[in-house]
C-alpha positions as CSV (number, residue, x, y, z in Angstrom):
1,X,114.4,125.5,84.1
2,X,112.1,124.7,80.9
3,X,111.1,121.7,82.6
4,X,110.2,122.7,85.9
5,X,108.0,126.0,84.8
6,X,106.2,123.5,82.1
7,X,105.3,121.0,84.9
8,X,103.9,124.1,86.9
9,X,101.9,125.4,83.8
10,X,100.5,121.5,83.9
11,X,100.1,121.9,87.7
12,X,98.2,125.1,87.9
13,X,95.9,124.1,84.5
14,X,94.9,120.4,86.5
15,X,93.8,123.2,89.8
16,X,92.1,125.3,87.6
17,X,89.8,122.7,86.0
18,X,89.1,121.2,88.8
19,X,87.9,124.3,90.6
20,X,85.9,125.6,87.5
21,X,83.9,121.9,87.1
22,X,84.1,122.4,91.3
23,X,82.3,125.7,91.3
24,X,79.4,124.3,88.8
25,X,78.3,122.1,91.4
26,X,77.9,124.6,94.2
27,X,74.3,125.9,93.9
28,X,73.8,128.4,97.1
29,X,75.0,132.1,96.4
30,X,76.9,131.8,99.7
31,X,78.9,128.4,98.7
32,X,79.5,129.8,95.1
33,X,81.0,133.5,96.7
34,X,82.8,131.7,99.3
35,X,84.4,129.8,96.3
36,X,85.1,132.7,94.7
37,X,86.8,134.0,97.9
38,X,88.8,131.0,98.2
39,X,90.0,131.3,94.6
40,X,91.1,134.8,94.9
41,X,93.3,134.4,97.9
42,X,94.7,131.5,96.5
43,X,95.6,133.1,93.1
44,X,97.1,136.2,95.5
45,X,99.3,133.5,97.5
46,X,100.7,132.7,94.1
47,X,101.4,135.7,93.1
48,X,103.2,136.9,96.5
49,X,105.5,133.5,96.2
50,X,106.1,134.4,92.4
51,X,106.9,137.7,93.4
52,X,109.4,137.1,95.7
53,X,110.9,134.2,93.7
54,X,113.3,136.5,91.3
55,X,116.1,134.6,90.4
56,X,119.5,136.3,89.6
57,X,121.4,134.2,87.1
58,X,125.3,135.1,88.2
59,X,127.5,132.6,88.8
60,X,124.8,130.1,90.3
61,X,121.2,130.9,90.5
62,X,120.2,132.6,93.3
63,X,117.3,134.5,95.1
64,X,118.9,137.4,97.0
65,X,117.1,139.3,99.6
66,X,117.8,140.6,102.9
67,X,117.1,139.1,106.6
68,X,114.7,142.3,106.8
69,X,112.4,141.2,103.5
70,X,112.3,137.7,104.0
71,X,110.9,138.6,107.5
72,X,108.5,140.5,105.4
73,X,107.7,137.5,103.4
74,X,107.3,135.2,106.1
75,X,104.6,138.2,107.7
76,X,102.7,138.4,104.4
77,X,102.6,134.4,104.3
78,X,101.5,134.3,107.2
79,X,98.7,136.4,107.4
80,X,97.5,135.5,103.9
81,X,97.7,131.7,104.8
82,X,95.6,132.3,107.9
83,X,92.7,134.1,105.6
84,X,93.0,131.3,103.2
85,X,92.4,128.6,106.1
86,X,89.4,131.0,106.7
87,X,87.6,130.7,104.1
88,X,88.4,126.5,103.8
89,X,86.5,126.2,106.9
90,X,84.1,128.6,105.0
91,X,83.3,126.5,102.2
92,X,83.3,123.2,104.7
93,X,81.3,124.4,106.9
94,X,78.4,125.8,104.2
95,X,78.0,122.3,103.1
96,X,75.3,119.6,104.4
97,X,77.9,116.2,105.4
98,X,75.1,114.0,104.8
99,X,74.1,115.6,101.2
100,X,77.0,116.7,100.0
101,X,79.6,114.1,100.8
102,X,81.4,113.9,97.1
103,X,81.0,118.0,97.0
104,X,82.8,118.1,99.8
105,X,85.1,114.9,99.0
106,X,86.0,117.2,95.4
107,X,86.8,120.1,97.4
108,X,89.4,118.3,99.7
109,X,91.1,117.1,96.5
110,X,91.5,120.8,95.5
111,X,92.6,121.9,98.4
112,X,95.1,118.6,98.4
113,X,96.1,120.0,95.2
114,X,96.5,123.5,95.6
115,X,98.4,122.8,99.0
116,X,101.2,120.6,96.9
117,X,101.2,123.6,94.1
118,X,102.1,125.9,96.7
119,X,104.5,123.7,98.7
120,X,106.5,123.1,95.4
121,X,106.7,127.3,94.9
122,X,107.6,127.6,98.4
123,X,110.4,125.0,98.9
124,X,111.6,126.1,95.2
125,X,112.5,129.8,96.6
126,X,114.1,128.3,99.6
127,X,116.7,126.0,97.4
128,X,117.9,129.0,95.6
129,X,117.8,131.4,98.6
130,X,120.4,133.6,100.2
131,X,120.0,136.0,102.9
132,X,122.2,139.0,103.2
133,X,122.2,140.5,106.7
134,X,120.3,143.9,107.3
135,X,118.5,146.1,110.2
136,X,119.9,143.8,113.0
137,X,119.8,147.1,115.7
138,X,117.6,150.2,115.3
139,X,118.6,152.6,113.7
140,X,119.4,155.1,117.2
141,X,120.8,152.3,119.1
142,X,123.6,152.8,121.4
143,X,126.3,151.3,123.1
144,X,124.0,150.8,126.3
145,X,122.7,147.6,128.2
146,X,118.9,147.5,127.7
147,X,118.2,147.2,131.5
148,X,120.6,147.2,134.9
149,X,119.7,142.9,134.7
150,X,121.8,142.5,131.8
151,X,125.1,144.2,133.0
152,X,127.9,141.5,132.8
153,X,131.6,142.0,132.2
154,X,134.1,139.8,130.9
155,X,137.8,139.5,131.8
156,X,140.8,139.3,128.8
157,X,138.0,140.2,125.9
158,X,136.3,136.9,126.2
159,X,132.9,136.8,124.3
160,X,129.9,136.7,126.9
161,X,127.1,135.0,124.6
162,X,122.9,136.5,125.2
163,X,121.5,135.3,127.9
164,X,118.2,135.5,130.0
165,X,117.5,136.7,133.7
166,X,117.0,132.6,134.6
167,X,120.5,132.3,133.6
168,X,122.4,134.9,135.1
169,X,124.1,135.7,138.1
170,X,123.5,131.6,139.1
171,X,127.7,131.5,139.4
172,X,127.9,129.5,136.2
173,X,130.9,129.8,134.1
174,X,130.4,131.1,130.1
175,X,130.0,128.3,128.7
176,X,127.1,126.6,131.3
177,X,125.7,130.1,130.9
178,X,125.5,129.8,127.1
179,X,123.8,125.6,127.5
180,X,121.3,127.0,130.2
181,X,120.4,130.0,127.9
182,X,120.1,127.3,124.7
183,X,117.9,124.8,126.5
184,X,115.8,128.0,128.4
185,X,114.6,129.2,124.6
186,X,114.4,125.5,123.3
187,X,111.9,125.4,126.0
188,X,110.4,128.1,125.1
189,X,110.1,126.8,121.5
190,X,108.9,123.5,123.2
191,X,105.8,125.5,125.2
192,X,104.5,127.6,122.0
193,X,104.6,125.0,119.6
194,X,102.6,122.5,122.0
195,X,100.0,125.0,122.4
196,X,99.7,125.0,118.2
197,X,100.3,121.3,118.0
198,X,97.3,120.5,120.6
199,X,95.2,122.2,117.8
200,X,96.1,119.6,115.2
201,X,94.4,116.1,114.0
202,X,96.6,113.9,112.4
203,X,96.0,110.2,111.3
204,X,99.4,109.3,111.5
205,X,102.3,110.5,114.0
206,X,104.5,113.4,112.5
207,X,107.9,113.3,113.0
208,X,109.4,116.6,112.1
209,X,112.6,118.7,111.9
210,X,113.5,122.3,111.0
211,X,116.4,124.6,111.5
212,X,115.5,128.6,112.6
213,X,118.4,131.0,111.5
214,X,117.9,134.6,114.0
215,X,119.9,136.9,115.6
216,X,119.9,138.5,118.8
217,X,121.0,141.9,118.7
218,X,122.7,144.9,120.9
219,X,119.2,145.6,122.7
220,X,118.9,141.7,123.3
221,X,116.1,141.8,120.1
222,X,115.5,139.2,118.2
223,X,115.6,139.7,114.3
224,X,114.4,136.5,111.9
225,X,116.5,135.7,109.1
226,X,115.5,132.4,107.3
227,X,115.0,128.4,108.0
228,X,118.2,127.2,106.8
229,X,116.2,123.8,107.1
230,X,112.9,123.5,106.4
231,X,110.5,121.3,107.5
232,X,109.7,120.8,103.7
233,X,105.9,122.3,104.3
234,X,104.6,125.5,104.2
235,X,102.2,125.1,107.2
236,X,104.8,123.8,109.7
237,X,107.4,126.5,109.2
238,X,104.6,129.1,109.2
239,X,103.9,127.5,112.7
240,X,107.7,127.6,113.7
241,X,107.6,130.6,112.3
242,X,104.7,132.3,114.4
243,X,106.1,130.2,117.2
244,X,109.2,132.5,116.8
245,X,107.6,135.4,116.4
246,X,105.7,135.1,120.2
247,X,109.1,134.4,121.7
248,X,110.3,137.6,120.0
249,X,107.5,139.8,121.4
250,X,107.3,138.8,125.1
251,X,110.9,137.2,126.2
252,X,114.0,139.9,126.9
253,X,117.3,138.7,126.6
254,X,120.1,140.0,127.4
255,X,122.7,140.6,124.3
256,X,125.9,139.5,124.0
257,X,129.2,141.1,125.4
258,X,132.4,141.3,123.0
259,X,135.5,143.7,124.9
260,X,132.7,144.8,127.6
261,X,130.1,146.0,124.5
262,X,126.9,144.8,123.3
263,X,127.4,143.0,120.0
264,X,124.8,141.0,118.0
265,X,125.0,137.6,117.5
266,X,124.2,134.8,115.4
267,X,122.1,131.9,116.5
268,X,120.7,128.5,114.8
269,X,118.5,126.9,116.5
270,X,117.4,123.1,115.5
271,X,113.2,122.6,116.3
272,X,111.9,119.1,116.8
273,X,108.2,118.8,116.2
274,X,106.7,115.1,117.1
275,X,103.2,115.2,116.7
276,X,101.1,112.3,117.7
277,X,98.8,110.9,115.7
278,X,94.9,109.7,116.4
């Protein structure tokens, strides 16, 4: 542990020079306040990661929290994240190309440097994390199917796993139900993340894989619970992440069935990202 937190206090006092020499060289009020900005949001990024990187020293180390705060975590990332992306286009964007290529050349390498500084906080909370399993129904749920779509009965208690309207009643047996409800939201994963991937520039072709842990509960919601892989960057789970959350605010599904009731289930869901370079 001694090691890693002194290579951190190296880390952050390399960032901090390099911005104070970097905000020195900025001469309009509007460049030197957007600096400011920047630094701010960063330093409030740290301290939301460091706040929600306790670790518990039982019989392993361990960050403990449940599916219902790390969902929390995942929102404040996210919406801190986007502001901070802000204000880098901010900064960018104040500066002349042509007369100030190294200013903007010096800023790149902070941001460089502050991106790796955050990466190594972030995938350092994911190593140690476990997610205890919370809030997967609202509180006055019932025993009832979400719509008249969804009713389904099953013969000798078999388990009838969550489903969607373009699966059912096709005369498919249980298990063909379940592969055309996987490959239906792996498609749906497929058409949200292309629409953030066209956004991208890349130099090089991207090649990525990450693992989304969620549960689908009695009303056929969908609750986040981790990435039980990781893409092993910030910004592309964030985008899985969001990519997730659009799926969860304008898809119904239909929940599972255990003994004719609606039970919640588990699901993990592998992502591939391949994103084409220049």
């Amino acid at each position: 542990m001694k090691k890693y937190v002194l290579f951190l206090l190296f880390s952050f006092c390399t960032v901090a020079q390099n911005s104070n020499e970097l905000g020195s060289l900025l001469k309009r009020e509007q460049q030197k306040n957007n600096w400011t900005n920047y630094n701010t949001i960063i330093q409030e990024i740290k301290d939301l990661m460091l706040k929600n990187s306790i670790y518990e020293v039982k019989k392993d180390t361990i960050i403990t929290c449940s599916n219902y705060l790390n969902s929390e975590y995942y929102q404040a990332l996210k919406g801190i994240c986007t502001e901070m992306e802000a204000l880098r286009s901010n900064l960018i964007n104040g500066l002349d190309y042509n007369k100030d290529k190294k200013i903007i050349a010096h800023i790149q390498d902070v941001f460089n440097a502050d991106n790796q500084f955050l990466n190594q906080l972030y995938l350092k909370r994911n190593k140690y994390l476990k997610v205890s399993i919370e809030r997967i129904q609202s509180s006055d749920a019932v025993d009832a199917l979400p719509k008249e779509v969804c009713e389904r009965y099953s013969e000798n208690g078999e388990l009838l796993y969550p489903t969607h309207q373009n699966c059912k009643d096709k005369g498919l047996t249980n298990l063909e139900e379940k592969n055309c409800f996987e490959n239906f939201i792996r498609t749906q994963f497929s058409n949200v993340l292309s629409e953030y991937i066209s956004d991208l520039y890349l130099e090089e072709t991207l090649n990525l894989s990450v693992m989304i842990t969620f549960i689908i509960d009695k009303e056929g919601k969908l609750d986040f619970v981790n990435f039980s892989r990781s893409t092993g960057s910030l910004h592309y789970d964030l985008m899985v992440y969001k990519a997730f959350q659009s799926i969860q605010r304008n898809t119904f599904f239909c929940p599972a069935r255990k003994d004719n009731k609606s039970v919640s289930i588990y699901y993990n869901l592998p992502v591939k990202m391949l994103i084409p370079g220049s």
